[in-house]
N, CA, C and O of each residue as an XYZ file, in Angstrom:
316
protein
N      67.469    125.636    154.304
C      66.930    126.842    154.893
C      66.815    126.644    156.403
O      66.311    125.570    156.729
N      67.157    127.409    157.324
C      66.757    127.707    158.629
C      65.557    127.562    159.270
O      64.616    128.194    158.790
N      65.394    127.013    160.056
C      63.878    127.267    160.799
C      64.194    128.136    161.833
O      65.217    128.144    162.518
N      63.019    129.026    161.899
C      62.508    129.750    162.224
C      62.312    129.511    164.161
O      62.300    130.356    165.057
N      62.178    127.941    164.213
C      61.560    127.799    165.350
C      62.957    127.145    166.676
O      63.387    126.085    166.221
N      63.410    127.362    167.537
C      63.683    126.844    168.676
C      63.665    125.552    168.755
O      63.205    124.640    168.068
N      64.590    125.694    170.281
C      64.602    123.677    170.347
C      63.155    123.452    170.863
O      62.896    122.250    170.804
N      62.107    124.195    171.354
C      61.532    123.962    171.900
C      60.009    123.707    171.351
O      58.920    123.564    171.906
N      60.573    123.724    169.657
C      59.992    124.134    168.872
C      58.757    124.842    168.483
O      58.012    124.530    167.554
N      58.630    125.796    169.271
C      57.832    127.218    169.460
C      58.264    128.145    168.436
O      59.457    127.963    168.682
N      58.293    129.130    167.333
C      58.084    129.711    166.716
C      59.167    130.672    167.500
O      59.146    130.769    168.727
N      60.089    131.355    166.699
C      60.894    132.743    167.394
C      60.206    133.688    166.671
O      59.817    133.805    165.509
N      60.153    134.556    168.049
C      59.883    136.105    167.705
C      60.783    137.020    167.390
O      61.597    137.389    168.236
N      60.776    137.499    166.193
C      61.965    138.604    165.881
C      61.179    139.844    165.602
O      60.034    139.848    165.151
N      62.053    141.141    165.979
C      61.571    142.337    165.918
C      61.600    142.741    164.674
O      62.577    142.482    163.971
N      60.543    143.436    164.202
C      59.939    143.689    162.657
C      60.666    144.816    161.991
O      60.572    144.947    160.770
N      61.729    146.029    163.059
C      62.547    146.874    162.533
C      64.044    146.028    162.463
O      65.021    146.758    162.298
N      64.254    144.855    162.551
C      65.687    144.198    162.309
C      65.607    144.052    160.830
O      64.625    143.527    160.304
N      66.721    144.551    160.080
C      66.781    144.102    158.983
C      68.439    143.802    158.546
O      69.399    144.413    159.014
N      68.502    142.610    157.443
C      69.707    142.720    156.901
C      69.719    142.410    155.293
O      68.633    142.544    154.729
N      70.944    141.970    154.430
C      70.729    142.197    153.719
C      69.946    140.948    152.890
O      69.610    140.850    151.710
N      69.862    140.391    153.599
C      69.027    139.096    153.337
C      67.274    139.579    153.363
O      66.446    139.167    152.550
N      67.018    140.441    154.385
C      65.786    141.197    154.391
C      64.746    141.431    152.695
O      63.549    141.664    152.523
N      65.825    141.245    151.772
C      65.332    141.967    150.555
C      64.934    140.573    149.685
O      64.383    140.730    148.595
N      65.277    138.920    150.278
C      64.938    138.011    149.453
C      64.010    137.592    149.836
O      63.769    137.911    151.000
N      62.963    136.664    149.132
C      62.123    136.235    148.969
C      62.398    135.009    149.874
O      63.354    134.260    149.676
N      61.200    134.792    151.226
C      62.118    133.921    152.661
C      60.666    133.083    153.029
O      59.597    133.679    153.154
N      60.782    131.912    153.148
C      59.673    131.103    153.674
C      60.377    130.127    154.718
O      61.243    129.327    154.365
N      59.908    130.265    156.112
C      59.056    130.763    156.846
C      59.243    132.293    156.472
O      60.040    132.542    155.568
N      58.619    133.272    157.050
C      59.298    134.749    157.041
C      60.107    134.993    158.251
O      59.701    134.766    159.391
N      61.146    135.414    157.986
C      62.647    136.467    158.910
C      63.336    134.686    159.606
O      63.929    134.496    160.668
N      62.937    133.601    158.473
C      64.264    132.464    158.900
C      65.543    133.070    158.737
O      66.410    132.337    159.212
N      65.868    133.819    158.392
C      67.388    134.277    157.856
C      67.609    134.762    159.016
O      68.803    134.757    159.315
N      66.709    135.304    160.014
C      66.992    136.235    161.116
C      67.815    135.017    162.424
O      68.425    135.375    163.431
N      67.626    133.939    162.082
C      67.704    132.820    163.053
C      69.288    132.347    162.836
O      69.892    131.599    163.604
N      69.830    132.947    161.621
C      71.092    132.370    161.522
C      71.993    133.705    161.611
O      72.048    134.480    160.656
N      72.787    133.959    162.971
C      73.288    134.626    163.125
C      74.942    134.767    163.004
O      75.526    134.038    163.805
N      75.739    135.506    162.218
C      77.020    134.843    161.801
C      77.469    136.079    162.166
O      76.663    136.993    162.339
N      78.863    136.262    162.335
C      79.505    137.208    162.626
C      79.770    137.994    161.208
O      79.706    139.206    161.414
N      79.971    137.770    160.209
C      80.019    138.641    159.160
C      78.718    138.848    158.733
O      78.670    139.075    157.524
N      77.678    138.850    159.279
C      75.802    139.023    159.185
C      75.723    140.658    159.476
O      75.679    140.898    160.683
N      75.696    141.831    158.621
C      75.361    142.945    159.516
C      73.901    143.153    159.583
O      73.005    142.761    158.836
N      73.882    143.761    160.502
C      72.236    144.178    160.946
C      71.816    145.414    160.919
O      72.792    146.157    161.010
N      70.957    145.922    160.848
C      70.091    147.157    161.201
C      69.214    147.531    161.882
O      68.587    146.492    162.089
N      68.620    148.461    162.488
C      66.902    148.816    162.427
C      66.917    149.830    161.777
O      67.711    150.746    161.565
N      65.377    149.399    161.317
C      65.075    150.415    160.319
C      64.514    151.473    160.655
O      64.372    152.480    159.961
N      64.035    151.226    162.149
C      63.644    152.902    162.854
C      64.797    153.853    162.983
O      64.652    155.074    162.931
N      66.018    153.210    163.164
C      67.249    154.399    163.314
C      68.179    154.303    161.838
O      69.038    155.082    161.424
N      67.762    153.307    161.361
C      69.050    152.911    159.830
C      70.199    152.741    159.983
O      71.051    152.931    159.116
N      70.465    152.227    161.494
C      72.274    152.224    162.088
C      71.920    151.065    162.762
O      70.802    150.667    163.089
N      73.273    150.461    162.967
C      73.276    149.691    163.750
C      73.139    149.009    165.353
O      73.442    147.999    165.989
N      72.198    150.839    165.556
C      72.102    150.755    166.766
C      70.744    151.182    167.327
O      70.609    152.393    167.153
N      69.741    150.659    167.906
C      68.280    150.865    167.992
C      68.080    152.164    167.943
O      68.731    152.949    167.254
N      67.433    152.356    168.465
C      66.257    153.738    169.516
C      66.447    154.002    170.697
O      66.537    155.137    171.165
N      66.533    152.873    171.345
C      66.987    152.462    173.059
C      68.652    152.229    173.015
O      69.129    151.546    173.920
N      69.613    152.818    171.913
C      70.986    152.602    172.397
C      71.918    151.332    172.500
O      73.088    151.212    172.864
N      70.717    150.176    171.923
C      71.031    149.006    171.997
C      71.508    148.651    170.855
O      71.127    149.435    169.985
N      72.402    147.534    170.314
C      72.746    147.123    169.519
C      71.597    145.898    168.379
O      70.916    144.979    168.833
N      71.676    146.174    167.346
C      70.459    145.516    166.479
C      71.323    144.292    165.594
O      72.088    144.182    164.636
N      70.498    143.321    166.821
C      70.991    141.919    166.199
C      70.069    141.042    166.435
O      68.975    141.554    166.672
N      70.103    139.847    166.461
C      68.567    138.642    166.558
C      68.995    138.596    168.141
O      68.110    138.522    168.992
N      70.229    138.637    168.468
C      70.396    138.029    169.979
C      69.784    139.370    170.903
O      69.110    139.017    171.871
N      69.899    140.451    170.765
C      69.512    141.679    171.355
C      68.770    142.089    171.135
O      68.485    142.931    171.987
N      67.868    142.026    170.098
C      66.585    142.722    169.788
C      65.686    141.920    170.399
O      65.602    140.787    169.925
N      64.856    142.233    171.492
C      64.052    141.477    172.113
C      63.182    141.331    173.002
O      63.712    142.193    173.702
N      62.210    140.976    173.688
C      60.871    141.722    174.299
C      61.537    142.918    175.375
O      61.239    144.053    175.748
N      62.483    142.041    175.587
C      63.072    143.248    177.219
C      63.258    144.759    176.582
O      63.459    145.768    177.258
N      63.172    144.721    175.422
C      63.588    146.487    174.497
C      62.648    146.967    174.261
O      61.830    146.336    173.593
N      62.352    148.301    174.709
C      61.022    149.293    174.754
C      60.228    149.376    173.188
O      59.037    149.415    172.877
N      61.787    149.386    172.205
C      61.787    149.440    170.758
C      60.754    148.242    170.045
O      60.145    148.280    168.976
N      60.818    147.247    171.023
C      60.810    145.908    170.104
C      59.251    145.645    169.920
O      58.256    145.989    170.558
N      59.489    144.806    168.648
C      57.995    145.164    167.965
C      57.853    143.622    167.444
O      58.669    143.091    166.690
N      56.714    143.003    167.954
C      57.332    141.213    167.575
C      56.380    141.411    166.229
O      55.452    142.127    165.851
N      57.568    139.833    165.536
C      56.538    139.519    163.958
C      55.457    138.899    164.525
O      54.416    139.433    164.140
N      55.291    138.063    165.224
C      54.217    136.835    165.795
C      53.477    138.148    166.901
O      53.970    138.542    167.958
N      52.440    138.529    166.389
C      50.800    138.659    167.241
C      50.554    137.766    168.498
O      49.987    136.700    168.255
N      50.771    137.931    169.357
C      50.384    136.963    170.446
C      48.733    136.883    170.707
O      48.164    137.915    171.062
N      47.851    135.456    170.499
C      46.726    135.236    170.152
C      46.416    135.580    171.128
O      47.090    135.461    172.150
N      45.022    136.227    171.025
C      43.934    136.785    172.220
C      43.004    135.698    172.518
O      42.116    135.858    173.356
């Protein structure tokens, strides 16, 4: 299984409307699947159901990401 986390080993943030079809299995850490990005991998959001955001952008792990108005992180940043 994939980790979830960076070389830096900090935890990745993925946006909570990315989905694929891996989205539907049962995943520990949660959205590791999101970390392995393959060219036959399709993606979604689920705010538009296309492969293409809200903001016009393309919905993938590499593009979905704080810089997008859309983007909605899994990880809560602690107060």
């Amino acid at each position: 299984m994939t980790d979830t986390k960076g070389t830096t080993g900090k935890s990745r943030v993925f946006c909570t409307n990315l989905a694929t079809k891996r989205s539907f299995v049962s995943d520990l850490p949660p959205a590791s699947y999101l970390a392995e990005e393959t060219a036959t991998t399709g993606y979604w959001c689920i705010r538009t159901m296309g492969p293409i955001g809200p903001d016009d952008g393309f919905a993938c792990p590499g593009e979905c990401g704080a810089h997008r108005d859309c983007f909605e992180p899994n990880i809560k940043p602690s107060v």
